[in-house]
N, C-alpha and C positions, 0 to 999 in steps of 0.2 A: 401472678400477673406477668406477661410476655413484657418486652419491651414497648412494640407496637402498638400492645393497649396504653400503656404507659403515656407514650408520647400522644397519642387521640384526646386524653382527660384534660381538659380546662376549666380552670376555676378562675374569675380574674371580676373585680368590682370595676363596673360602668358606670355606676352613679352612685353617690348618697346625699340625700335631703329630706329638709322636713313635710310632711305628708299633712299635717295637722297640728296644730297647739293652739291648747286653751290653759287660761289660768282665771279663777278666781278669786277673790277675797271677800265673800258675805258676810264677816261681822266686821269689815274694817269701819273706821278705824278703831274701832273698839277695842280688835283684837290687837293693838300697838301699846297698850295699856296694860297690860300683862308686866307684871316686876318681875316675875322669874319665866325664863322662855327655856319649859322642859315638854313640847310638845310628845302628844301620840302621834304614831307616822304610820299610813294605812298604804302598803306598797301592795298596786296590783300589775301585774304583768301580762303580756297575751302576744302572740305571734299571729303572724298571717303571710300564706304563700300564695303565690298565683304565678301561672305558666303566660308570660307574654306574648312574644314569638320564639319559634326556633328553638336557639339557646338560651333565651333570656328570661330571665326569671325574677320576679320583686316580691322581696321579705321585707314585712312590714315588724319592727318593733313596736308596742302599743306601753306607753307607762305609764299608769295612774298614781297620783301620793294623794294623800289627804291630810292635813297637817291639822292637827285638833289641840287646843289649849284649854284645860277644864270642861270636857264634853262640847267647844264650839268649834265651828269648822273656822281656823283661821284663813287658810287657804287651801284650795285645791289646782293642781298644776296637774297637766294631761299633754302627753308628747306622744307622737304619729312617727317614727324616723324611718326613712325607708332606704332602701336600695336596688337599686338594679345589678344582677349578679349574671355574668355567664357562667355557665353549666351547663359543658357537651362532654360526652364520653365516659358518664357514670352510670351505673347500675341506677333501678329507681331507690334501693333500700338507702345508696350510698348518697341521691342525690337529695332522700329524703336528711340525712343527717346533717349534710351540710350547708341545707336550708334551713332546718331547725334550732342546729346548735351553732356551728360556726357563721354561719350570716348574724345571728343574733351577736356574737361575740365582736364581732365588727360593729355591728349597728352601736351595743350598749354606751360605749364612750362618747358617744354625740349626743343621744339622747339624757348622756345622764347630766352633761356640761349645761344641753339646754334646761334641765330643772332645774338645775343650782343656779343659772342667768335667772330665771323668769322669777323666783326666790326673791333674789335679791331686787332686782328689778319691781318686783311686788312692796318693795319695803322689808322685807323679813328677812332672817342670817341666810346664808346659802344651805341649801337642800342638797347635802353630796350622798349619793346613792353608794353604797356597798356594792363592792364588786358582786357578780353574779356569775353559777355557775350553770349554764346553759346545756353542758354536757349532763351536767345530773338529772337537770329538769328534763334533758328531751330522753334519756333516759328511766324517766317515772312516766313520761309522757308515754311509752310504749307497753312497757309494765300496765298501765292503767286499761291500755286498748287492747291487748293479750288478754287482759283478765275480764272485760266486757265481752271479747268474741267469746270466752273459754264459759260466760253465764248466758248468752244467748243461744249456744249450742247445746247447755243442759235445760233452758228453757223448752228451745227445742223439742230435743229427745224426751223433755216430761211429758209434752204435748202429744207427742206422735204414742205416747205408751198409754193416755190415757182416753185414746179415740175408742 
């Protein structure tokens, strides 16, 4: 990279807020009655991009837990956290990366605050999220689509050899 490209590339967060939250508790209060609290914890995760205008671009982090105490659903907590991100002057592979892995890495620490609030807020200890590696996942994230184009092009070619 020249200088000139250099100085063109911006990256800079315009916004961050919550997009959506739900929480529920369907066995309460039942599930407060529990003597030992060593729940199952069902962490789902999920991203989401979209092109705004211009340079502006919002990455949505998606977190779902489902906190289970002897096969019941004590609670379930679901956070939407978003941002608004500018993004000018990046390649698209580069601008894919840093919508996928580093906006999520911004995003996670808010998202993961409001699950341990709504937790507790719900009645139950707080729900602190393990940190997350976003690099790895957007990482398996491409591996996965490499290896779907690489069986859809031997689909393909089986088809074409058995006309």
């Amino acid at each position: 990279m020249n200088e000139s490209t250099e100085n063109t590339q911006q990256f800079a967060i315009k916004k961050l807020y919550v997009k959506d939250v739900s929480f529920e508790s369907p066995t309460s209060p039942r599930s407060f009655s529990f003597e030992k609290w060593k729940p199952k914890i069902e962490l789902n995760l999920a991203n989401k991009q979209s092109h705004i205008e211009a340079d502006i671009y919002q990455a949505v982090l998606s977190i779902t837990a489902t906190v289970s105490i002897e096969d019941e659903t004590a609670f379930l907590v679901e956070v939407h956290q978003a941002g608004l991100f500018q993004i000018d002057g990046f390649e698209d592979e580069q601008r894919s990366y840093l919508l996928g892995s580093q906006c999520m890495n911004i995003l996670f620490p808010y998202a993961r605050e409001v699950v341990s609030d709504l937790s507790v807020r719900g009645g139950f200890p707080p729900l602190v999220l393990t940190p997350v590696n976003f690099d790895a996942l957007y990482q398996q994230h491409l591996q996965q689509q490499h290896e779907e184009q690489g069986e859809a092009a031997a689909d393909t070619e089986a088809a074409e050899v058995t006309h």
